[in-house]
PAROFI-227729 format. One record per residue (C-alpha): residue in one letter; x, y, z. Coordinates in steps of 0.2 Angstrom, whole numbers. Example, Ala and Ser with C-alpha at 12.3 -4.5 7.8 and 13.67 -1.06 7.14 Angstrom:
// PAROFI-227729
<r><type>a</type><c1>62</c1><c2>-22</c2><c3>39</c3></r>
<r><type>s</type><c1>68</c1><c2>-5</c2><c3>36</c3></r>
// end
This chain:
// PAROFI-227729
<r><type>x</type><c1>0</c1><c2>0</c2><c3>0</c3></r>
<r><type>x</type><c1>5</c1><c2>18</c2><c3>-4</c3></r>
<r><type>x</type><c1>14</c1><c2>22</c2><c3>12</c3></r>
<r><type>x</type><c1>32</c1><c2>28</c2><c3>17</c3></r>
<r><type>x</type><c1>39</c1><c2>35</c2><c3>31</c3></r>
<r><type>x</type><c1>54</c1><c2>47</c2><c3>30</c3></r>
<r><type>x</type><c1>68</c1><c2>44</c2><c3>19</c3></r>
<r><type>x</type><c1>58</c1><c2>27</c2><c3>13</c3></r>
<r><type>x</type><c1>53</c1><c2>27</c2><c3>-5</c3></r>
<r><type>x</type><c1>34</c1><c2>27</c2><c3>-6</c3></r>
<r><type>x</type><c1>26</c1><c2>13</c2><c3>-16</c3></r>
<r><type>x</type><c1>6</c1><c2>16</c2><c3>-24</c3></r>
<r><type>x</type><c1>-2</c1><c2>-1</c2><c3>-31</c3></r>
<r><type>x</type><c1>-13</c1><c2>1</c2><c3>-45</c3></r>
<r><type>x</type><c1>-26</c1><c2>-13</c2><c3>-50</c3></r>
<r><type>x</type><c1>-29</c1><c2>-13</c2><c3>-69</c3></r>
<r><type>x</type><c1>-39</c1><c2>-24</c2><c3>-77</c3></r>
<r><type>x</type><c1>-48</c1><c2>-23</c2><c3>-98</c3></r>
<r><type>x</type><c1>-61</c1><c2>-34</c2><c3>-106</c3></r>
<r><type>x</type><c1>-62</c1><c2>-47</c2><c3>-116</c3></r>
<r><type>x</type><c1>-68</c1><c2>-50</c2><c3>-136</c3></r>
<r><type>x</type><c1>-84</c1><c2>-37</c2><c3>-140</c3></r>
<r><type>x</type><c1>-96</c1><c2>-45</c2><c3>-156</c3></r>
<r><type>x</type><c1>-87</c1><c2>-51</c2><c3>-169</c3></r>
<r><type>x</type><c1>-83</c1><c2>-35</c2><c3>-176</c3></r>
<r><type>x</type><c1>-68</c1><c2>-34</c2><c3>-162</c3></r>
<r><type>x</type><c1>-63</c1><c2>-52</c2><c3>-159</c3></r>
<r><type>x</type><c1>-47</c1><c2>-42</c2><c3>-150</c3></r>
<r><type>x</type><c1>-51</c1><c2>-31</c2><c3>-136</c3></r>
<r><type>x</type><c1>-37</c1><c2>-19</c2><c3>-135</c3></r>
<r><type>x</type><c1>-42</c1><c2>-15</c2><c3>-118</c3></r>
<r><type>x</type><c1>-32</c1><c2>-31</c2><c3>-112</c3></r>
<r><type>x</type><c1>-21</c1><c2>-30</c2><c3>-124</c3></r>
<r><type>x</type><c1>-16</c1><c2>-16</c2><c3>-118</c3></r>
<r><type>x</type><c1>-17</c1><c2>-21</c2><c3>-99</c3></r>
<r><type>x</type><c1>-6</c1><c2>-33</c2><c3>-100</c3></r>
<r><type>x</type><c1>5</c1><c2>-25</c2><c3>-111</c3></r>
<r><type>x</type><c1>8</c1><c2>-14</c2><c3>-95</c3></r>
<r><type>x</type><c1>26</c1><c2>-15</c2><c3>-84</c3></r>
<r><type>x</type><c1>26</c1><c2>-23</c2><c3>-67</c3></r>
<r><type>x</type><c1>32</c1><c2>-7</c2><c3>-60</c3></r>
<r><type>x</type><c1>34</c1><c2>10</c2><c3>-64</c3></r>
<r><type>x</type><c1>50</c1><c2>19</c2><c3>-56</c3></r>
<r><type>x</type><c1>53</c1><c2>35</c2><c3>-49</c3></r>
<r><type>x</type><c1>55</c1><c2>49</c2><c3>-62</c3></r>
<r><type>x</type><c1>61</c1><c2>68</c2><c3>-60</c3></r>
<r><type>x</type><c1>46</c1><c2>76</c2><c3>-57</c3></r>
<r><type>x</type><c1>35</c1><c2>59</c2><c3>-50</c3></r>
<r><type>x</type><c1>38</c1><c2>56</c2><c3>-33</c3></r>
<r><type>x</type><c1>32</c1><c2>39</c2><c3>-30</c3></r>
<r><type>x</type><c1>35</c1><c2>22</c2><c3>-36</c3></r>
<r><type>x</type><c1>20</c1><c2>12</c2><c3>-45</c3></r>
<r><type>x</type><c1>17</c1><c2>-7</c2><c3>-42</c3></r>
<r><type>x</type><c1>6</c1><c2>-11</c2><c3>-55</c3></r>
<r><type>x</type><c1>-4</c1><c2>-26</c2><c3>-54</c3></r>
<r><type>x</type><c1>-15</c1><c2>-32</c2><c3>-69</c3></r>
<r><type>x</type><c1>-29</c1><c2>-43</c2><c3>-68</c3></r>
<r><type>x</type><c1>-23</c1><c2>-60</c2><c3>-79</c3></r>
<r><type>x</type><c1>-39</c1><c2>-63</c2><c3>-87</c3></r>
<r><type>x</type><c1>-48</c1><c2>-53</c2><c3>-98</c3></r>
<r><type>x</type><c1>-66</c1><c2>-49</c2><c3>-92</c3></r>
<r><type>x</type><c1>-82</c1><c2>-55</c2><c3>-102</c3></r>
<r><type>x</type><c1>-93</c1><c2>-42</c2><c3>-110</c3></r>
<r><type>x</type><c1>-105</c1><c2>-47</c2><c3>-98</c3></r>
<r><type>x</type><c1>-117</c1><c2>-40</c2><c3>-83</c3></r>
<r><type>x</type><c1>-118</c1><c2>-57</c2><c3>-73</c3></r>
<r><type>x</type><c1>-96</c1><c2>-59</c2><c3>-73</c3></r>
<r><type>x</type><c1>-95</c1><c2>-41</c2><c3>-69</c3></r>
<r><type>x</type><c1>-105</c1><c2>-43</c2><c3>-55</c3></r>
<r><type>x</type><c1>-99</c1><c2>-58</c2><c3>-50</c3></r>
<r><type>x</type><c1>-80</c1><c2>-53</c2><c3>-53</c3></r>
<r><type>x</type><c1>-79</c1><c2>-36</c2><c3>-45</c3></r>
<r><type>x</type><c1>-82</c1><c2>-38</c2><c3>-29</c3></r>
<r><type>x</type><c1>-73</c1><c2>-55</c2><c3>-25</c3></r>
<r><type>x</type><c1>-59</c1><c2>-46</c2><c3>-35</c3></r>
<r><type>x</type><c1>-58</c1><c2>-32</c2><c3>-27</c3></r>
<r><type>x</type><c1>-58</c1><c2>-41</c2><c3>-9</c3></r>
<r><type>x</type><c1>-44</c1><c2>-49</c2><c3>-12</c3></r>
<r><type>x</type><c1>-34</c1><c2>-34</c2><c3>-16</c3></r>
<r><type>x</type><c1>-42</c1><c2>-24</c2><c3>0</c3></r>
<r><type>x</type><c1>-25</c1><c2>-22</c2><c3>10</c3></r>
<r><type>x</type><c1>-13</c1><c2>-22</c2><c3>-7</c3></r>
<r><type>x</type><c1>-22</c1><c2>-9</c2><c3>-18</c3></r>
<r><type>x</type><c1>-24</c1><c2>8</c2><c3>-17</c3></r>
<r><type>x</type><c1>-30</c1><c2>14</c2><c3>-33</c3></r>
<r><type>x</type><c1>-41</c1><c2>4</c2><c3>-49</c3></r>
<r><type>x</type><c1>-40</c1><c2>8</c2><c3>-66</c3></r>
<r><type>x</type><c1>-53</c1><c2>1</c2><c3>-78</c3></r>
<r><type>x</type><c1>-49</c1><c2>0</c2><c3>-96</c3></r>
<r><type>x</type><c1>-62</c1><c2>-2</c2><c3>-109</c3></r>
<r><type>x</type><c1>-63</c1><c2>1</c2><c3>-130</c3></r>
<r><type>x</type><c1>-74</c1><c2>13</c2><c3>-139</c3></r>
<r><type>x</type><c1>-81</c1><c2>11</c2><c3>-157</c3></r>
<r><type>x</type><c1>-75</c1><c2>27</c2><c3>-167</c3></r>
<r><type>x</type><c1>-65</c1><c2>36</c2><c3>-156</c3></r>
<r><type>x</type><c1>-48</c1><c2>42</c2><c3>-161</c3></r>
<r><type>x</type><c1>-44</c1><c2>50</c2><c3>-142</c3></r>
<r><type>x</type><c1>-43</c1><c2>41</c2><c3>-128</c3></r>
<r><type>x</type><c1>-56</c1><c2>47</c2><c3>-115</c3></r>
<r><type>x</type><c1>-55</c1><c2>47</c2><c3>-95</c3></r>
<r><type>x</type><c1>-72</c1><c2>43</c2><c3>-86</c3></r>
<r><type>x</type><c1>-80</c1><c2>56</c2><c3>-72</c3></r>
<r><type>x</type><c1>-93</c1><c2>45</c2><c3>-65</c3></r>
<r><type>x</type><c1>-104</c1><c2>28</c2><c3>-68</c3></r>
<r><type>x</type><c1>-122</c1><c2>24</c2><c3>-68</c3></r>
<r><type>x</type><c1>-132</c1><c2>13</c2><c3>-56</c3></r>
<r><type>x</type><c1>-146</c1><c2>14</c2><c3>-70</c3></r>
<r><type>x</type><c1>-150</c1><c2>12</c2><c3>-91</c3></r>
<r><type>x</type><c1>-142</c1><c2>-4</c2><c3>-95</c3></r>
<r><type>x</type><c1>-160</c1><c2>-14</c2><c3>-101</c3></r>
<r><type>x</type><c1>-157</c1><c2>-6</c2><c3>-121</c3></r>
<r><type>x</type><c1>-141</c1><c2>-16</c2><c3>-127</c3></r>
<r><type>x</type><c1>-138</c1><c2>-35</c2><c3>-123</c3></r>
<r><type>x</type><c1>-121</c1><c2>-40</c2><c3>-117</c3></r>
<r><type>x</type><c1>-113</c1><c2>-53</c2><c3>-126</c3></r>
<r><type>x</type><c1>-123</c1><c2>-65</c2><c3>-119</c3></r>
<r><type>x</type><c1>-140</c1><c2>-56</c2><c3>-124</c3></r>
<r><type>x</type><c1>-141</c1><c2>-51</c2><c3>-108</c3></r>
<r><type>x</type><c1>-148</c1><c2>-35</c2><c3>-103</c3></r>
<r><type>x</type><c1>-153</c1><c2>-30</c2><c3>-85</c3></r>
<r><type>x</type><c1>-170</c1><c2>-27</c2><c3>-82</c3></r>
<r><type>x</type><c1>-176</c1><c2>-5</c2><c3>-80</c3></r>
<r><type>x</type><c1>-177</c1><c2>-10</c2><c3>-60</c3></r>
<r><type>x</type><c1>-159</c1><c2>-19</c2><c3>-58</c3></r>
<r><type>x</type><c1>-148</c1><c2>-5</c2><c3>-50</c3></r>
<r><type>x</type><c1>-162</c1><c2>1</c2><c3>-39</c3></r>
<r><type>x</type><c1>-163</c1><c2>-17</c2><c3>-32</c3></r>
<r><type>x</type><c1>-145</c1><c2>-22</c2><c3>-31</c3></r>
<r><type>x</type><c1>-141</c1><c2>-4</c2><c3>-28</c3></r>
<r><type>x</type><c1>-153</c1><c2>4</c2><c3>-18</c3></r>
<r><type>x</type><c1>-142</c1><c2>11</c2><c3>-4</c3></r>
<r><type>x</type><c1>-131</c1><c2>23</c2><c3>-20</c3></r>
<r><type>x</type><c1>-137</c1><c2>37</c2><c3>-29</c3></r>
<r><type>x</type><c1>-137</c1><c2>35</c2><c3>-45</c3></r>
<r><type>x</type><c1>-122</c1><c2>41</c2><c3>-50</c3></r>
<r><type>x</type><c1>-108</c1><c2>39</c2><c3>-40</c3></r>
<r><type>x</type><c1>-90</c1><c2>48</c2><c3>-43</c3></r>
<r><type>x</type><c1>-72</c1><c2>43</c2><c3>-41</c3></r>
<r><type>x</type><c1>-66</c1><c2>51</c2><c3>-25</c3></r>
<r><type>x</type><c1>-50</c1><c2>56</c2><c3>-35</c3></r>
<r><type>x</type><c1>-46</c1><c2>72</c2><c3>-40</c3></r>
<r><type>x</type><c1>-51</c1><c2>69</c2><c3>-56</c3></r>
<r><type>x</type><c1>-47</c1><c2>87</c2><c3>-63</c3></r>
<r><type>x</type><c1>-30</c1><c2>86</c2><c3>-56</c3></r>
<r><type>x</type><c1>-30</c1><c2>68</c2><c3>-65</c3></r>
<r><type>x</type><c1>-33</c1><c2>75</c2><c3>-81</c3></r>
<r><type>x</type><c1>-22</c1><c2>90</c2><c3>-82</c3></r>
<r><type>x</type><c1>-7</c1><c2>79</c2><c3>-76</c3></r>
<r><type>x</type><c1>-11</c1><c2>65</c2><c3>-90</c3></r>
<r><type>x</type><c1>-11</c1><c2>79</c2><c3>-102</c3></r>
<r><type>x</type><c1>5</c1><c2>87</c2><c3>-94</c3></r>
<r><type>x</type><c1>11</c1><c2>67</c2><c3>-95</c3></r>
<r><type>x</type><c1>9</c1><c2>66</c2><c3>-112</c3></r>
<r><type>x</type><c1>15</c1><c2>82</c2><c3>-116</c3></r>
<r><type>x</type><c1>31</c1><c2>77</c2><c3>-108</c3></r>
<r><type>x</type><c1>32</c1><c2>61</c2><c3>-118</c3></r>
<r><type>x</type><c1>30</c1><c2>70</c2><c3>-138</c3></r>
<r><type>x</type><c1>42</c1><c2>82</c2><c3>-134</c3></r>
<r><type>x</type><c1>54</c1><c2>65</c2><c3>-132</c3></r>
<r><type>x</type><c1>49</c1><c2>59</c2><c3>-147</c3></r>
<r><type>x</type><c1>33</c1><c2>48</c2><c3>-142</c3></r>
<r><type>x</type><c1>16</c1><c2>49</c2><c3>-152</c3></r>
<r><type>x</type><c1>4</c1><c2>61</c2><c3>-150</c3></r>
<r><type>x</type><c1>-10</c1><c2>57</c2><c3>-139</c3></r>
<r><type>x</type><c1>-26</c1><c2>67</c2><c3>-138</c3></r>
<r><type>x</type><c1>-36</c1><c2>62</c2><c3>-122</c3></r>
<r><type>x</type><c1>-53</c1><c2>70</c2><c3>-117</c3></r>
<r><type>x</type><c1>-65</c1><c2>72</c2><c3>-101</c3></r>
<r><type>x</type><c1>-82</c1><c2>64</c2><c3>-102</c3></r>
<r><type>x</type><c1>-97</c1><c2>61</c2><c3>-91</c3></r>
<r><type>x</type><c1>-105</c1><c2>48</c2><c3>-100</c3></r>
<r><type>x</type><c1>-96</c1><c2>33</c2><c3>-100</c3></r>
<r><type>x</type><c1>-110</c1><c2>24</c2><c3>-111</c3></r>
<r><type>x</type><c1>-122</c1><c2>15</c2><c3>-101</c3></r>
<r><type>x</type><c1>-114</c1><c2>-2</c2><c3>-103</c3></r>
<r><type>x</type><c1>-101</c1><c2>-14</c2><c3>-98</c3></r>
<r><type>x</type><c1>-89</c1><c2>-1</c2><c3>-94</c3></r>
<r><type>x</type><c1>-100</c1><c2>11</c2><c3>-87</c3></r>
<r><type>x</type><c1>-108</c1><c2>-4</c2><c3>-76</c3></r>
<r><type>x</type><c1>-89</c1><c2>-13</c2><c3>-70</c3></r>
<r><type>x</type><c1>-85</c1><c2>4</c2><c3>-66</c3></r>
<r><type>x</type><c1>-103</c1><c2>9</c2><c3>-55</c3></r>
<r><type>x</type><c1>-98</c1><c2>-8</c2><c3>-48</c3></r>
<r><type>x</type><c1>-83</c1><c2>-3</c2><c3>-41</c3></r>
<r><type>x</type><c1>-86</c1><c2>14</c2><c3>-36</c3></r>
<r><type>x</type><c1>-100</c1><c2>6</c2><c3>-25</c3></r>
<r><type>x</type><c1>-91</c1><c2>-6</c2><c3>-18</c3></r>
<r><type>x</type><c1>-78</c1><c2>4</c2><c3>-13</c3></r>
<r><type>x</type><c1>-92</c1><c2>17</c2><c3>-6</c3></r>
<r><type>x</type><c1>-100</c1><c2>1</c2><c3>5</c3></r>
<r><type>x</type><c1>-83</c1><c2>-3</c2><c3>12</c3></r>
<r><type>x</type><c1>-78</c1><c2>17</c2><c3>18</c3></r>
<r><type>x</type><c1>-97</c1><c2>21</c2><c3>20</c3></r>
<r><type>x</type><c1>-95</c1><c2>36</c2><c3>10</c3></r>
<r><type>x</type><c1>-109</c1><c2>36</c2><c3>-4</c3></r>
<r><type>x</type><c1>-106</c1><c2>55</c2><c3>-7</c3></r>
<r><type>x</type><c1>-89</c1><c2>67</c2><c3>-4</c3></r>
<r><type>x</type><c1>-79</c1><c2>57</c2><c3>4</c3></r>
<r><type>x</type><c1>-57</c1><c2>55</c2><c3>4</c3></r>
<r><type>x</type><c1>-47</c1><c2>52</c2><c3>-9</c3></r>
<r><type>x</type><c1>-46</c1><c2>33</c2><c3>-4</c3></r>
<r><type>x</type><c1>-65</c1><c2>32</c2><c3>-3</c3></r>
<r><type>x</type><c1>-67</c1><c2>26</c2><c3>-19</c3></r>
<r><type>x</type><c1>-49</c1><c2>28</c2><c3>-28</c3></r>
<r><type>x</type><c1>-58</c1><c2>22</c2><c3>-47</c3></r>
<r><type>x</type><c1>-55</c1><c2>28</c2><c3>-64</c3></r>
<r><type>x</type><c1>-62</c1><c2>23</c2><c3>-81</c3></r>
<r><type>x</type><c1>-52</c1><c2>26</c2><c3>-97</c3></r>
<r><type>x</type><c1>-60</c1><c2>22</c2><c3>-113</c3></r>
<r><type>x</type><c1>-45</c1><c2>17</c2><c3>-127</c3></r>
<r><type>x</type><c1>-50</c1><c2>18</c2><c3>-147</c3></r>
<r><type>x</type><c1>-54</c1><c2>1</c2><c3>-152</c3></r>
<r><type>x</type><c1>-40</c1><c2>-1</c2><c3>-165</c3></r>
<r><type>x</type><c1>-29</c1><c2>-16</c2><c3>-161</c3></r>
<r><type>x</type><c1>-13</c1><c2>-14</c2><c3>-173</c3></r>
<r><type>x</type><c1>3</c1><c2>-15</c2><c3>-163</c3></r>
<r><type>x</type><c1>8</c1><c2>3</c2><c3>-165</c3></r>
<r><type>x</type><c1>-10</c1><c2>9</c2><c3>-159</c3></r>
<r><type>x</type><c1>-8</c1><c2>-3</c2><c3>-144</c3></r>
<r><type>x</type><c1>9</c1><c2>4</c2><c3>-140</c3></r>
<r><type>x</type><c1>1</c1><c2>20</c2><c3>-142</c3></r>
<r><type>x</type><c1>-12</c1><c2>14</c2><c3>-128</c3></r>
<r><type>x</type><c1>1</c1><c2>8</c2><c3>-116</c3></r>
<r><type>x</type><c1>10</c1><c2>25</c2><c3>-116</c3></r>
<r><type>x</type><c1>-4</c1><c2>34</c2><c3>-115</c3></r>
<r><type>x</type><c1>-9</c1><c2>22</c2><c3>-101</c3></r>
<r><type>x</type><c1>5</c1><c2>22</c2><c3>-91</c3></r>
<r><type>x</type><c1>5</c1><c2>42</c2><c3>-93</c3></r>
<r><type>x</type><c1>-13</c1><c2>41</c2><c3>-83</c3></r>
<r><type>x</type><c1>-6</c1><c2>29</c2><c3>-71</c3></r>
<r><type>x</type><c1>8</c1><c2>43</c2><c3>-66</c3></r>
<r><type>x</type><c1>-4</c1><c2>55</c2><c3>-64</c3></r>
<r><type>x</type><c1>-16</c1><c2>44</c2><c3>-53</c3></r>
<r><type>x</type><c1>-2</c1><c2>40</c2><c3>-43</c3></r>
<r><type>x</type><c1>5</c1><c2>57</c2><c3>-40</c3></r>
<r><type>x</type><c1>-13</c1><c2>64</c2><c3>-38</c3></r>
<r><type>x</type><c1>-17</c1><c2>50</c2><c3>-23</c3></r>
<r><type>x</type><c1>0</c1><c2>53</c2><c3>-16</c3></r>
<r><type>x</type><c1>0</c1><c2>74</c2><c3>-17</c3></r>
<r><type>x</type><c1>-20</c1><c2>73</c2><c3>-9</c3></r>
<r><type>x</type><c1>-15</c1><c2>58</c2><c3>6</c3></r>
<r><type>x</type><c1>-1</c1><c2>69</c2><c3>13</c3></r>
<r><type>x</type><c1>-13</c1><c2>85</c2><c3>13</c3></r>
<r><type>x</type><c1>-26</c1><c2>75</c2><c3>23</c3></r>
<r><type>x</type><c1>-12</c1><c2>70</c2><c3>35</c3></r>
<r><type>x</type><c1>-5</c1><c2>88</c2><c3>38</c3></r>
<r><type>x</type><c1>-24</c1><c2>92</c2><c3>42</c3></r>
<r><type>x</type><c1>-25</c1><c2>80</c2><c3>51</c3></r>
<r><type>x</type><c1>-9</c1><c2>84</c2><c3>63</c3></r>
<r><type>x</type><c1>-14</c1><c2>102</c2><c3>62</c3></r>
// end
């Protein structure tokens, strides 16, 4: 877990996990191609102060509601006292950018079947999540995320890497994604009892959608850009924990 005392190097683990094949128009989900294309740790660098343990789920997860909601949960409890932060990764059809998600739904997911033909009924969030709103955000600072991707990226074109144009969103679709990431927002909100506000380890979740494209160079593209978010999750987390502990000694 992120935490270092003085002179120790502080170490931030980050869940990451992508789907599996989507109709057969993308028999290849670059999602988890590019998940476990990932390194098992990022180093320090000049300007990032902590060290990032990256740990990436092995299997990629189906398109479908009945594995999300049986996955997430037993996943996440057996990370509870190794993770601090999730990042989930899913593909968008004809996008060109790569998109980092606000918040999740709990409800709208009876329109498209998963690819099981499965779609949840116009009552199913209200009755397995009755106790969230919903909506429900990531407890990071998610602007601060965003501008320190960007700043990230920046970095890396300047040395030569692709260009890489990210945007916000508050839509993430109303679909598998949407609902693996409302899934673990909420259970992180049931754990820490924070369904609203909350500290930046209350629900530590981010969603980035990844253009569909499954080519090597657009995958290498992905990890970079990837890894870039990962630096600025973990810098964000770190900055934001050290201000609740000077408020907290103050």
């Amino acid at each position: 877990m992120g935490s270092a005392g003085p002179g120790e190097q502080e170490v931030v683990t980050i869940l990451v996990t992508g789907f599996g094949p989507f109709q057969d128009l993308y028999p290849v989900n670059p999602s988890y191609e590019i998940t476990k294309r990932l390194p098992a740790l990022l180093p320090q660098l000049p300007g990032h102060a902590t060290t990032i343990r990256i740990i990436t789920h092995p299997d990629p997860i189906r398109v479908s509601y009945t594995a999300v909601r049986d996955l997430v949960p037993a996943l996440l409890s057996s990370y509870v006292d190794t993770v601090d932060l999730v990042l989930h990764i899913g593909m968008a059809s004809g996008r060109a950018h790569y998109t980092l998600e606000r918040l999740g739904h709990r409800d709208g997911y009876s329109k498209n079947p998963d690819v099981d033909g499965e779609r949840l009924a116009p009552d199913a969030g209200l009755r397995d999540f009755g106790d969230c709103k919903h909506i429900l955000t990531t407890t990071l600072e998610y602007d601060e995320v965003l501008a320190g991707w960007e700043a990230n990226l920046r970095e890396g074109a300047a040395d030569g890497k692709a260009v890489v144009r990210v945007e916000e969103s508050n839509d993430p679709g109303h679909y598998l994604c949407d609902y693996i990431y409302f899934n673990s927002l909420a259970w992180f909100a049931r754990r820490n009892q924070k369904l609203t506000d909350g500290k930046v380890e209350d629900r530590p979740v981010l969603f980035l959608h990844v253009p569909a494209e499954s080519d090597e160079e657009t995958l290498k593209r992905g990890v970079g850009a990837t890894t870039a978010l990962l630096r600025s999750m973990a810098d964000s987390w770190s900055v934001s924990k050290r201000y609740q502990k000077t408020i907290h000694v103050s």
